[in-house]
C-alpha positions as CSV (number, residue, x, y, z in Angstrom):
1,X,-11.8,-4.7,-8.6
2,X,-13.3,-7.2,-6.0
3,X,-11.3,-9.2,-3.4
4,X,-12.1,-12.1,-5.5
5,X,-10.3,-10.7,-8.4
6,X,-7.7,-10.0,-6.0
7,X,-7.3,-13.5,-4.9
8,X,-7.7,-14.7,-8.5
9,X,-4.8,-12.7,-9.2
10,X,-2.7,-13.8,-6.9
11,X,-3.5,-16.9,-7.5
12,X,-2.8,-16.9,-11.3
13,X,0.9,-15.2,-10.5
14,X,2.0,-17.9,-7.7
15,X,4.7,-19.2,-9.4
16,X,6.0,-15.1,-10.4
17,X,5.4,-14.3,-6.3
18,X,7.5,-17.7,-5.9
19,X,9.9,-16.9,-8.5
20,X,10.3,-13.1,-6.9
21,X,11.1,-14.7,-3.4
22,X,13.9,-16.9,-4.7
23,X,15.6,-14.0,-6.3
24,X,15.8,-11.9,-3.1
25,X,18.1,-15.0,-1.1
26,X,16.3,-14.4,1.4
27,X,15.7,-16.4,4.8
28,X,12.6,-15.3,5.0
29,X,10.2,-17.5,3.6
30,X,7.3,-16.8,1.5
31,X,4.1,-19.1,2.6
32,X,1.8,-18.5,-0.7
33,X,-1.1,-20.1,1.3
34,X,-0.6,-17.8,4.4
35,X,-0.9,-14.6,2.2
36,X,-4.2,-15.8,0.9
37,X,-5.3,-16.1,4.0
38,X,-4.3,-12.5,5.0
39,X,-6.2,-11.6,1.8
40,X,-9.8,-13.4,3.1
41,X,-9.2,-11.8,6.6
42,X,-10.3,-8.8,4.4
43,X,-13.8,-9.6,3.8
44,X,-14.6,-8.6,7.2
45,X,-12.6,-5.4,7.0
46,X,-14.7,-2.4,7.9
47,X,-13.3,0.2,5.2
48,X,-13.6,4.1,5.0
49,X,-13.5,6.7,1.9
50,X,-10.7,8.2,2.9
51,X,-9.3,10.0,-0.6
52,X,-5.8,10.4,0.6
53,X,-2.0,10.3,0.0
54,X,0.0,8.3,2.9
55,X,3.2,7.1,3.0
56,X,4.5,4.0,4.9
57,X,7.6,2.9,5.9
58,X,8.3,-0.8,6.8
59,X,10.7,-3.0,7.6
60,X,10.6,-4.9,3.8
61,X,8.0,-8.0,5.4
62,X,6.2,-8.5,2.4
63,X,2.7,-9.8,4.6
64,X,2.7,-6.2,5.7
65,X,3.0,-5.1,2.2
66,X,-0.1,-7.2,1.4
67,X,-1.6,-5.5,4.5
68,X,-0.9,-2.2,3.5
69,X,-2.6,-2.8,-0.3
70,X,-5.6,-4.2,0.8
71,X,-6.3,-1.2,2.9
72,X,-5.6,1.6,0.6
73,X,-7.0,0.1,-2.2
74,X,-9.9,-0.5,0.1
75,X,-10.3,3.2,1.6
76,X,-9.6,5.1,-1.7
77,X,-5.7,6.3,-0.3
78,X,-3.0,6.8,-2.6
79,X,0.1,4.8,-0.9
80,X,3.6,4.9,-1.0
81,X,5.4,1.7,0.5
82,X,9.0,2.3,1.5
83,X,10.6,-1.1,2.1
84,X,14.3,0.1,3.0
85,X,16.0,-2.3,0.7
86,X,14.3,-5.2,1.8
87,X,13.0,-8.0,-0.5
88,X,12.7,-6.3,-3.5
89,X,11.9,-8.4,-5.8
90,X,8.9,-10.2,-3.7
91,X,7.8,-6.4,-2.5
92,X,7.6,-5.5,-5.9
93,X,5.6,-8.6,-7.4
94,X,3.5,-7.7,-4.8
95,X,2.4,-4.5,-5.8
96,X,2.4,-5.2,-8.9
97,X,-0.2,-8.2,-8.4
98,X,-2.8,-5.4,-6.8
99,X,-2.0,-3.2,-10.1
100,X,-3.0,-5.5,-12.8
101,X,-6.4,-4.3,-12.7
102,X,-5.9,-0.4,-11.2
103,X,-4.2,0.7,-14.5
104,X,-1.3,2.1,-13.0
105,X,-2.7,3.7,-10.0
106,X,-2.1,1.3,-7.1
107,X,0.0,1.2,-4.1
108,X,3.8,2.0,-5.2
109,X,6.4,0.4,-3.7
110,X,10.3,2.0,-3.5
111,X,13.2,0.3,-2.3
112,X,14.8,3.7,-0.6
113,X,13.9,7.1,0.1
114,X,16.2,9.7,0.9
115,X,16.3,11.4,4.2
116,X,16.2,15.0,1.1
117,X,13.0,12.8,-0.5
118,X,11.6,12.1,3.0
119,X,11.7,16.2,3.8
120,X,10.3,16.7,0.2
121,X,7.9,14.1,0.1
122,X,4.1,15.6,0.2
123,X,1.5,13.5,2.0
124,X,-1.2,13.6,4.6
125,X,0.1,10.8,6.4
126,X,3.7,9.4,7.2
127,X,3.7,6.5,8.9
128,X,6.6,4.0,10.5
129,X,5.8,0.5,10.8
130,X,7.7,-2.1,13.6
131,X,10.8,-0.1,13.2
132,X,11.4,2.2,16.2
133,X,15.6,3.2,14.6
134,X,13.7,4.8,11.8
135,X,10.9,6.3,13.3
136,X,13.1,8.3,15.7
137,X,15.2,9.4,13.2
138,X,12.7,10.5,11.4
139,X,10.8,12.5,13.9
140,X,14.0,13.7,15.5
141,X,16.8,14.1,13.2
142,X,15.0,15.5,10.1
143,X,11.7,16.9,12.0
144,X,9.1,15.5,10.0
145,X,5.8,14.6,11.3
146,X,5.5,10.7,11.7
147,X,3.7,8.2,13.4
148,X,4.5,5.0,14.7
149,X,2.4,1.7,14.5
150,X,3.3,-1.6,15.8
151,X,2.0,-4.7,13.8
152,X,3.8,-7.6,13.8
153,X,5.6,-7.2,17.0
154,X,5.4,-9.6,19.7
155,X,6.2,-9.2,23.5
156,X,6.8,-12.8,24.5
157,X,6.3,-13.6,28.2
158,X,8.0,-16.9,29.9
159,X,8.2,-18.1,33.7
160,X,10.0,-20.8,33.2
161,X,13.8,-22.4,32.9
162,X,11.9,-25.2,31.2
163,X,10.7,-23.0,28.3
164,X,14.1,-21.2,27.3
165,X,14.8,-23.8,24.4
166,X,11.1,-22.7,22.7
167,X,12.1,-19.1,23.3
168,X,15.5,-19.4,21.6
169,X,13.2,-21.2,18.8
170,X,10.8,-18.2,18.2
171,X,13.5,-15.9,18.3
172,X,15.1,-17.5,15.5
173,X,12.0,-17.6,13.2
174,X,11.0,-14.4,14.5
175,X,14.1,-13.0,13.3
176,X,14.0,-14.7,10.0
177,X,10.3,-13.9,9.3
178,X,11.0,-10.3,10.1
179,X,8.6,-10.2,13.1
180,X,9.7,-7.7,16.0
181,X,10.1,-9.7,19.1
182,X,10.6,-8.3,23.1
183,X,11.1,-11.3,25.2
184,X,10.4,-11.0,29.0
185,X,11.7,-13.8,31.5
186,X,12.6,-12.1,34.4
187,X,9.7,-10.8,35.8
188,X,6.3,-10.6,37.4
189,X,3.1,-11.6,35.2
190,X,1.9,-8.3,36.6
191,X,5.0,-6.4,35.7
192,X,4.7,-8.0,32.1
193,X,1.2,-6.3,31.8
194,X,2.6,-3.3,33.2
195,X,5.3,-3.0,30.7
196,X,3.7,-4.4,27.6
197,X,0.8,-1.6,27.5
198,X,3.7,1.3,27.4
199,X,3.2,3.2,24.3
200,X,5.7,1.6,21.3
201,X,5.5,-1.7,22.7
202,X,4.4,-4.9,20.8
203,X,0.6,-5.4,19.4
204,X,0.8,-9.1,20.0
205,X,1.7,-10.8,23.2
206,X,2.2,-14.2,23.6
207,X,2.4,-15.6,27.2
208,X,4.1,-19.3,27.9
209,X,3.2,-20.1,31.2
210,X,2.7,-23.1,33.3
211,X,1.1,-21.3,36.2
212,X,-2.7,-20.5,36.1
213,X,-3.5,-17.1,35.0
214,X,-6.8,-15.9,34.5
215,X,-6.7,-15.6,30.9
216,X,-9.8,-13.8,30.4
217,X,-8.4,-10.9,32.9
218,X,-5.1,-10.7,31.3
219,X,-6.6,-10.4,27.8
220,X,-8.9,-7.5,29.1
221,X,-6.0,-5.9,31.2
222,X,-3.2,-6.3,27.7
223,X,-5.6,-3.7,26.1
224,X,-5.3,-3.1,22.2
225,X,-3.4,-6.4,21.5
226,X,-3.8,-9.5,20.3
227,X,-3.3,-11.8,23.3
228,X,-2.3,-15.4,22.9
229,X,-1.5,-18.6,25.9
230,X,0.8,-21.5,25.9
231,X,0.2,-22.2,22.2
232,X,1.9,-21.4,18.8
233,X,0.3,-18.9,17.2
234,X,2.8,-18.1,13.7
235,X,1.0,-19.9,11.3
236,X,-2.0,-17.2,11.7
237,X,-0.7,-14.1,13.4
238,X,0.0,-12.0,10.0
239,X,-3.8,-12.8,9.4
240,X,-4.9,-12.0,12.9
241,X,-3.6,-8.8,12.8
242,X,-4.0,-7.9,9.2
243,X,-7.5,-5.7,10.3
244,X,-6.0,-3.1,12.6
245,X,-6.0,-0.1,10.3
246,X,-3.1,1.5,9.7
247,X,-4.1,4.0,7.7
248,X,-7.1,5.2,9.1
C-alpha cells in the first residue's frame, strides 16, 4: 500500500470520517482537509524497519491517531492505540481507513485498557502521548516501563496586558481541539527558555511578543521544538509536527 492509496482512501470514506465525528458530539472538530495534509507531510518521512509491537496511549485526538498509523505502518511495527474513551467512533474510522488494504493487520485502536490489561499487555514499547496524569500512573502506580512524548503540546509565551484576550482565545480552541497548552505571562523571555527546555514540557512553543527578540537565537536556544512568533500557527501545527517519530 502506497501513501497515495492511503490518501485515496481517505478520500473515498470522507463522508464515513465525517459521519464518525458527528456521532461522537464532540467539540472537537474534524478538519478533513487538515488530515490530508498531515498525510502528505509523510512523503518526507525518513522511515525505519523496525518489526515491532508498541503500544500508545493518547489522549483520543484523532490527528495523533493519523500520526501514529502512518508511522507504524511505515516502519513495519505492530501498534496498539489506546484512546481512553475518547472519540470513538472518529478513532475507529480512522483505523479502519489504514486497514482496508492491510487485511486485518493494521494499527488497532481500543477505547480502554485496564490498569490488569496494561500489566498483562506484551510489547516492546509502551508509550504515553500529551498526558502527563496517565503516564505517572503508569510508571508509578502499576510499575510498568513507559515513556512519555510530547506532541501536540504548546508552551505559549506572552509579554503583554494587550495580548490576554488572544490567549484566552487559544486556550479555548486549544482545549476544544485537544492540544496541551502551558501558558507563560509572568515572566522573563529568558526564564521562558529556561523553563520550556525542562524535560515533559511542550514540543511547540509559540511566543507573542511585541518586543524584539532575536528570533533566530531563540529558535536555536528552544532546542527540539517547533518554535513559532507573533503569528497563528493552528491551521498547520498537527502537520508540522506529524514527523517527529514516536515510535522509533
Amino acid at each position: 500500500m502506497t501513501l497515495n492509496d492511503i490518501i485515496e482512501a481517505f478520500r473515498e470514506n470522507k463522508e464515513n470520517l465525517e459521519k464518525a465525528s458527528q456521532i461522537d458530539d464532540s467539540d472537537f472538530k474534524f478538519n478533513f482537509n487538515k488530515a490530508i495534509n498531515i498525510l502528505n507531510r509523510f512523503r518526507e518521512f525518513k522511515s525505519a524497519f523496525l518489526d515491532k509491537k508498541s503500544l500508545v496511549v493518547t489522549n483520543g485526538n484523532p490527528y495523533i491517531t493519523i500520526i501514529l498509523c502512518m508511522q507504524a505502518i511505515s516502519q513495519n511495527i505492530s501498534l496498539t492505540i489506546d484512546i481512553q474513551d475518547t472519540m470513538i467512533a472518529l478513532n475507529l474510522a480512522i483505523a479502519n481507513v489504514f486497514g482496508l488494504y492491510l487485511n486485518g493487520e493494521g494499527p488497532k485502536v481500543v477505547k480502554y485498557m485496564s490498569p490488569r490489561e496494561f500489566i498483562d499487555y506484551k510489547a516492546d514499547d509502551i508509550i504515553v502521548i500529551d498526558d502527563k496524569s496517565k503516564y505517572s500512573f503508569l510508571k508509578n502506580e502499576l510499575k510498568i516501563k513507559v515513556r512519555y512524548v510530547s506532541l501536540l503540546n504548546v508552551d505559549l509565551y506572552t509579554d503583554s496586558e494587550e495580548l490576554s484576550s488572544l490567549t484566552d482565545t487559544i486556550y479555548d480552541y486549544c482545549n476544544q481541539e485537544r492540544i496541551g497548552l502551558d501558558i507563560h505571562n509572568e515572566e522573563s523571555i529568558d526564564d521562558f527558555v529556561t523553563e520550556a527546555n525542562k524535560y515533559e514540557s511542550g514540543n511547540i512553543a509559540l511566543i507573542l511578543t511585541k518586543e524584539k527578540v532575536n528570533q533566530m537565537d531563540l529558535s536555536d536556544k528552544l532546542s527540539d521544538k517547533q518554535v513559532y512568533f507573533n503569528c497563528n500557527p493552528f491551521a498547520k501545527i498537527e502537520a508540522d509536527v506529524a514527523l517527529k517519530n514516536i515510535l522509533k
